[in-house]
C-alpha positions in Angstrom: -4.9 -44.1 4.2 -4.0 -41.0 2.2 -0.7 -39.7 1.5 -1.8 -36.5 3.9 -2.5 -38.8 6.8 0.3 -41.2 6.0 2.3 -37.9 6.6 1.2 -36.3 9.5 1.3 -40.0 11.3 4.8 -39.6 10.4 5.4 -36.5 11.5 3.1 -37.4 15.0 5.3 -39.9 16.0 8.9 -38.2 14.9 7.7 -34.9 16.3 5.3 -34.8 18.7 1.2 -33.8 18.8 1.8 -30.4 18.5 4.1 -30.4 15.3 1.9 -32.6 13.7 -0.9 -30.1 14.3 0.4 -27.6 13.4 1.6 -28.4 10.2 -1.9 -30.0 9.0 -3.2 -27.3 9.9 -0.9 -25.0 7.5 -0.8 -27.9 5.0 -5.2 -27.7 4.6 -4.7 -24.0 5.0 -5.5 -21.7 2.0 -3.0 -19.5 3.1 0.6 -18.0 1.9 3.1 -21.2 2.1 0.2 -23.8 2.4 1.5 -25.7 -0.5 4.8 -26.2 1.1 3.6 -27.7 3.9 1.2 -29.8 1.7 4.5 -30.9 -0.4 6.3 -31.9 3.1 3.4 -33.7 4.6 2.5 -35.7 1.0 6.0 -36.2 -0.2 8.8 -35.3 2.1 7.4 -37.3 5.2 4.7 -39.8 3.6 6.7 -40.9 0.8 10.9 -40.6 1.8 10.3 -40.8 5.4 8.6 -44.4 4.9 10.7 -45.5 2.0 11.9 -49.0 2.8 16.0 -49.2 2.7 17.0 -46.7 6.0 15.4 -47.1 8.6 14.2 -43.9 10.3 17.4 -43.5 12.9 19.3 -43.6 9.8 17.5 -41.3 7.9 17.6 -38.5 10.7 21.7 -39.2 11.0 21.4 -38.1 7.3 19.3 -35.2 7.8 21.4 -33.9 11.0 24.5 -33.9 8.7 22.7 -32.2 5.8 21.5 -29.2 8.7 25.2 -28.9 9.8 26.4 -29.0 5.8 23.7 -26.2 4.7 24.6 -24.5 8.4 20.8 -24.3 9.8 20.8 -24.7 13.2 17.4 -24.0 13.6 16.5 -27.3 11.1 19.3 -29.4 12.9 17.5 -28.9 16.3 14.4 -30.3 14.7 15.9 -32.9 13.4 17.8 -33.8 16.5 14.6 -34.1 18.4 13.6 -36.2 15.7 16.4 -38.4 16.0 16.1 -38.8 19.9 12.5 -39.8 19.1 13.6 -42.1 16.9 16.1 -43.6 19.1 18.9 -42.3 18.5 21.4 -41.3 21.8 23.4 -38.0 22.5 26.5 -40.2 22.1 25.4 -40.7 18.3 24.4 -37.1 17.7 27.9 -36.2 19.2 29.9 -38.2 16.7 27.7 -36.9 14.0 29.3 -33.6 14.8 32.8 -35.5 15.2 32.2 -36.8 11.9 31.2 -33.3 10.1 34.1 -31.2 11.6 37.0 -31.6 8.9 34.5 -31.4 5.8 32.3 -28.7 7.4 34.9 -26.7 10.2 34.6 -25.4 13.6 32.4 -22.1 12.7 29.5 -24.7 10.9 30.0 -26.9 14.1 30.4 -24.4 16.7 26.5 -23.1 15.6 25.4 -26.6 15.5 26.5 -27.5 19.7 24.9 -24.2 20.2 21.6 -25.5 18.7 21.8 -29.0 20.2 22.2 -27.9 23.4 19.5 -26.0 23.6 17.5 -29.2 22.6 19.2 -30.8 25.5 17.9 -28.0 27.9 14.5 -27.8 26.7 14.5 -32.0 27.0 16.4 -31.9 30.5 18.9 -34.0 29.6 21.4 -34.0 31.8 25.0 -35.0 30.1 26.4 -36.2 33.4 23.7 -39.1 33.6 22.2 -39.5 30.2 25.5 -39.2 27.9 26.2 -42.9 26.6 23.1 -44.6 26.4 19.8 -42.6 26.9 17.0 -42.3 24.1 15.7 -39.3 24.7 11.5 -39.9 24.0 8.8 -36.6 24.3 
């Protein structure tokens, strides 16, 4: 298996069918930013996603807590799906927030509810029923 399809499997099963299609597609693409995507699919998700050492829920706690620290929301909802994927619950993502708010403050964690709670809309998670213990899957 190539590093290309050792990536996209990656990104297939963290992600979701269409995310994975869609960044193939701009990774084989000779178009403007196709050599980004290439260096995410070959080296960001092929080799450092699959490194032995974290596993992969640990690895996305670490990636939510770099989103909040560089404030992008947008990235942090990503990964947050991510992390649900790979099993983490909204209990956990919660206390990644917890954990960030003295080093990061309220403004950089005030954007980042605003972005997880959309992911909990668009997933239908309801709080109420699915706070302390549900895995939220595709």
């Amino acid at each position: 298996m190539t590093n290309r399809e050792a990536g996209i499997n990656v990104v297939r099963e963290m992600m979701g069918d269409q995310a994975a299609a869609k960044l193939s597609a701009s990774a084989d693409s000779n178009t403007f930013g196709a050599p980004i995507a290439a260096y995410a699919v070959d080296q960001v998700f092929a080799d450092i996603w699959t490194r032995p050492g974290l596993d992969r829920r640990s690895r996305s706690l670490v990636s939510m807590s770099v989103m909040i620290a560089m404030r992008q929301p947008h990235e942090f909802a990503i990964h947050m799906g991510a992390g649900l994927n790979n099993g983490l619950t909204l209990k956990e993502i919660e206390e990644v927030l917890i954990q960030a708010l003295p080093y990061v403050g309220y403004p950089a964690i005030a954007t980042t509810l605003a972005a997880a709670a959309e992911v909990i809309k668009e997933r239908g998670l309801d709080l109420d029923e699915n706070y302390t213990g549900h895995r939220g899957l595709l």
